[in-house]
N, C-alpha and C positions, 0 to 999 in steps of 0.2 A: 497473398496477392494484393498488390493496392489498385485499388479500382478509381479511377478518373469518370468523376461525373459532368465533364464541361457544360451541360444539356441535362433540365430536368425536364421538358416542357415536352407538351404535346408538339404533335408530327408540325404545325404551325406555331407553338413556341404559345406563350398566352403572356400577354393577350397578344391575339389572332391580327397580324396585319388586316385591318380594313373592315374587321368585324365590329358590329354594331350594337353585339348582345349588351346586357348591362353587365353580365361578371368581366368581358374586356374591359367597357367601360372603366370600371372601377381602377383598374391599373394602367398607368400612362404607358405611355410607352418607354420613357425614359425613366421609369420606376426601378429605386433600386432594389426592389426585388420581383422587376419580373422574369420571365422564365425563359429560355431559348429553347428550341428543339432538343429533345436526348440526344447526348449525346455519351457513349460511355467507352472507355481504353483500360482494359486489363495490362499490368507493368508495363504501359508505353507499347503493346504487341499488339494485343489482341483488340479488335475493336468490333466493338457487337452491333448488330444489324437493329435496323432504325426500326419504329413501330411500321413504318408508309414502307415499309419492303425494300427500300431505296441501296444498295449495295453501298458496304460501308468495310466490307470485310476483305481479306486476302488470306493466304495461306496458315493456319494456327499451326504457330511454332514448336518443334518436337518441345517435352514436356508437359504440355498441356491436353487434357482432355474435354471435348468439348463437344455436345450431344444433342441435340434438339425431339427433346420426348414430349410427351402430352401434359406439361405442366411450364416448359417453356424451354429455354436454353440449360445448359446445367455444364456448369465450367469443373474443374479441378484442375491447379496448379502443380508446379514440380513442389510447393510447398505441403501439397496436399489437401489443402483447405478447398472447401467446398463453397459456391454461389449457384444462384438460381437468379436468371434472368425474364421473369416471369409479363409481356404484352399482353395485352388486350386479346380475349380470344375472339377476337376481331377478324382476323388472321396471324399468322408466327410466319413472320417471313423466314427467307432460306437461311443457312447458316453460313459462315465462311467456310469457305472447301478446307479440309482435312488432309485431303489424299485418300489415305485408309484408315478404315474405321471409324468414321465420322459420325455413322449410326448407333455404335455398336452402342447396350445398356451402361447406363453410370450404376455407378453404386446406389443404394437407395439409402444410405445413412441419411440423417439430418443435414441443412445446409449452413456455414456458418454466415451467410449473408443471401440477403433475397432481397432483389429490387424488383418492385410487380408494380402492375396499371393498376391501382385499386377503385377507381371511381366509376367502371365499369358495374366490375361483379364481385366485390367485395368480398362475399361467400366465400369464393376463391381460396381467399389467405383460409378462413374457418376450415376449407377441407382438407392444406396442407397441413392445419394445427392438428387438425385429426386422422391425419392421417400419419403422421410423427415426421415430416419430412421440413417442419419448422418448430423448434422447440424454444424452450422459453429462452434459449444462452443466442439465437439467430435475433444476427443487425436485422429488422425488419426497414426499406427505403421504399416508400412512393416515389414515382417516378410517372412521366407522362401526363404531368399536370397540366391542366388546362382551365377553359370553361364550361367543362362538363359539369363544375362546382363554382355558386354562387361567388365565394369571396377568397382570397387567405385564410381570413378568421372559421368561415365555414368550415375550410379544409385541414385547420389544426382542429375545430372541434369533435369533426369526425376520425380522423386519426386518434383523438387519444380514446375515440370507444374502439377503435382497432386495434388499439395498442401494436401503432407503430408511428414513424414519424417522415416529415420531409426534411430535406437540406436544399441550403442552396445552392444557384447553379455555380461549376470550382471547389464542389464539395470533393476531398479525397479521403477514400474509406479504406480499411485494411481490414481482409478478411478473420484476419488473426486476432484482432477485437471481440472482446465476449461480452457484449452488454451487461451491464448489471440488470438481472432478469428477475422477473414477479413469478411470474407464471405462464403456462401455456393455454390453461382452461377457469380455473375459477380467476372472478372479479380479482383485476391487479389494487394494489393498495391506491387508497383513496377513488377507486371507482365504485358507484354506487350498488350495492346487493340488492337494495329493494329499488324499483322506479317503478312512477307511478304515472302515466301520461295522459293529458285529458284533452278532450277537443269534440267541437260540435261534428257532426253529420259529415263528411267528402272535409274534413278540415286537412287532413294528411297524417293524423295520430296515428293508424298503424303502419302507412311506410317509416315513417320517424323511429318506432317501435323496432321494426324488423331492419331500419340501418343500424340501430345501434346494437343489434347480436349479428351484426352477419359475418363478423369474422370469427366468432365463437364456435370452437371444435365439435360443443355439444349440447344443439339447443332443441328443445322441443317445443313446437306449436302448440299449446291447448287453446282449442276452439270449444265455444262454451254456446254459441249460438244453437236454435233448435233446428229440425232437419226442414230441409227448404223444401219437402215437397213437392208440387207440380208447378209451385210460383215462378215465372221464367226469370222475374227480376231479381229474386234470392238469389236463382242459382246463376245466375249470371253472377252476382257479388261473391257467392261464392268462392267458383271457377277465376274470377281475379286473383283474390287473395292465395289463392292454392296456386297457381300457376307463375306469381312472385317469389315463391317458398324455395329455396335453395333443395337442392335434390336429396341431397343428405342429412334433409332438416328430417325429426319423425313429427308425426303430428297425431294429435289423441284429441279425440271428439267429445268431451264429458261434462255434465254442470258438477262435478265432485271434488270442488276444487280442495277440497277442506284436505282428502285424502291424497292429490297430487301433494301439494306442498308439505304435506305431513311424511311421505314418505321419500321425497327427493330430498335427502341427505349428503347428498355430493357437491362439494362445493363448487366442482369441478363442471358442473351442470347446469344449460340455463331453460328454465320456462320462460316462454311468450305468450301471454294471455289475450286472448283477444274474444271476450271483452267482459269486463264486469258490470257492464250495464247489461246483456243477452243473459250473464250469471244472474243477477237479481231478477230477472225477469220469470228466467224459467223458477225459480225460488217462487213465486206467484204465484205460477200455475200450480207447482206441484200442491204448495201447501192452499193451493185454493183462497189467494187473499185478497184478490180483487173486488171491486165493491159488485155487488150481484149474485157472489157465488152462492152457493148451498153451504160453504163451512159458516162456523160460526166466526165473524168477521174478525171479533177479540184475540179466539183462539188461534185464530190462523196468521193473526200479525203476529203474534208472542212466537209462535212459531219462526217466522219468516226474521225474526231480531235474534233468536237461538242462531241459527243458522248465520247471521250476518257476523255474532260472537264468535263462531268457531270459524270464520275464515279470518276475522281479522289475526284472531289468534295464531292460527297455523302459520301468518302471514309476516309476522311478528318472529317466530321462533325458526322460520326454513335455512338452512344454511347456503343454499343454492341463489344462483344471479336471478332475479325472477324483475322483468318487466311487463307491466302490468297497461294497458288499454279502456277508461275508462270514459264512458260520457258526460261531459260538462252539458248538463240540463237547468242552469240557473239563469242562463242567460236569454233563452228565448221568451216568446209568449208567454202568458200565464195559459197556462192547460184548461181547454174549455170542456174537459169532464173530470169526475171524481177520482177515477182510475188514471189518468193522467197525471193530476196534483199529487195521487200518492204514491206512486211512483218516481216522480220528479225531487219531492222531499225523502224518499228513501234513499235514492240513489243519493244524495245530495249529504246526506250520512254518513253514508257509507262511505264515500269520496273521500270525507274530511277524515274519520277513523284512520284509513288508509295509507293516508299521507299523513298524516301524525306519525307513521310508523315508517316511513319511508326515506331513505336518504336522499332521494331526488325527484323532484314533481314541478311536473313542468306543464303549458297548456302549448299547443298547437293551436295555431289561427291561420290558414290561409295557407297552409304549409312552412311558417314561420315558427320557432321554436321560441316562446319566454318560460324561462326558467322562474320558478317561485320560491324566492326565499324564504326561510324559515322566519 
């Protein structure tokens, strides 16, 4: 099938006639690359319904198959070749009438093209990958761009942690195209295995974190923080971070990072740590290293620097995509107790260890991404 993208843009095209946000801003209107409303034409016939519901369709012509199920439109030509027209599940507007069988089930094979709203719910694409309905040989197309996202530049940066890509609008695709593919699950080439993200307090380090797996087929949450107790303000943070988590995501509650990353041997696999400052913390209590305690203060740091050895270690040797959350404590106040300062210097170690061993580390400020070169 060749598919006609006249239309990548959101239902207003971006930038937005008359809008005032700064992501319009940024693109004139006479920019040569800005975006017009989607618009998309299967061989000149078929022409698929707009994101805003807006009737675009008429009769789909014998040969073709054309279904609207719980993942979006799902085409099949007299070629045989398979697309997925994946909106906003915003709503899925109606489809063009068929006649008969317009319902009926597609096949569930993989698709050899899929054009989705990614800036939505990203997850999205991760559950088709896991669920084999986009494989690593599927054109993957953004489509429905807008200013839902900062810039261009924003939105090729996050594409290539989705590993997939936009065109321009007059782009013509053929579904008979077999990308040259990496993979479906582990880290594609030159994407980083280890990351490392740091940021103060509400800086945005783990939405940053959890954009850049959320199209990953198979990621696990590890939450290393301690149990919130009756504090309402914990579990309010909590119930945030939980309630962001893609549904398919698992999530494991543990300070034992040593043995996560020692035994996720699948490349195919990604941990999300959230966080190694909460890790280091409860390393504290457990081994008693805070200035006050009853342990012996000597024994209990040598301790707490064992432990700090074996996770860099582990951290060092996992085959798995593993990004990491951790706090940038160098930059504030000097800590006005003992327990504070050594803390801030451990963590502050530990940091640097970390990222010595990582391919990408970056800090978060304000919800701004700078990357740190090596």
């Amino acid at each position: 099938m060749e598919v006609r993208l006249a239309g990548t843009g959101g239902p207003e095209g971006w930038p937005a006639p008359g809008c005032g946000c700064a992501s319009c801003g940024r693109l004139a209107p006479d920019a040569p690359d800005r975006r017009a409303p989607a618009s998309i034409v299967i061989d000149g016939l078929v022409r698929l319904p707009s994101r805003t519901g807006t009737a675009q369709g008429g009769v789909v012509p014998d040969g073709y198959l054309l279904a609207r199920g719980p993942d979006g439109y799902e085409i099949t030509g007299p070629d045989r070749s398979r697309m997925l027209y994946a909106p906003s599940d915003a709503g899925i507007p109606d489809a063009p009438r068929r006649g008969d069988g317009l319902d009926e089930p597609c096949p569930r094979e993989p698709f050899d093209l899929l054009l989705i709203d990614l800036l939505d719910e990203p997850e999205r694409l991760g559950d088709l990958r896991r669920r084999g309905r986009v494989t690593p040989e599927t054109q993957i197309i953004a489509v429905h761009l807008d200013h839902r996202v900062p810039s261009e530049t924003e939105l090729a940066r996050r594409l290539a942690h989705w590993r997939a890509r936009a065109v321009p609008d007059g782009t013509v695709l053929h579904t008979q195209d077999r990308r040259v593919s990496t993979l479906t699950g582990a880290p594609a080439s030159g994407m980083a295995r280890r990351t490392l993200l740091l940021g103060g307090a509400r800086s945005g380090k783990s939405e940053e974190a959890e954009l850049r797996v959320a199209a990953d087929p198979d990621v696990t949450y590890v939450a290393t923080g301690p149990s919130p107790g009756d504090d309402p303000s914990w579990l309010a943070r909590v119930k945030l971070h939980r309630d962001r988590r893609p549904r398919h995501w698992r999530t494991l509650e543990t300070t034992d990072l040593t043995s996560v990353l020692a035994t996720t041997d699948d490349p195919g696999r990604t941990l999300l740590i959230d966080g190694i400052g909460t890790w280091l913390a409860a390393m504290f209590d457990e081994c008693g290293a805070w200035p006050g305690s009853d342990h012996d203060p000597g024994l209990a740091r040598a301790e707490v620097t064992r432990r700090c050895d074996e996770l860099v270690a582990a951290w060092r040797r996992t085959r798995a995509r593993v990004v990491a959350v951790s706090d940038e404590v160098g930059l504030g106040v000097v800590p006005a107790t003992a327990a504070g300062g050594l803390f801030r210097d451990e963590l502050g170690r530990l940091n640097q260890r970390l990222a010595r061993e990582s391919e990408d580390v970056a800090i978060v400020i304000a919800g701004r991404l700078l990357p740190l070169p090596i």
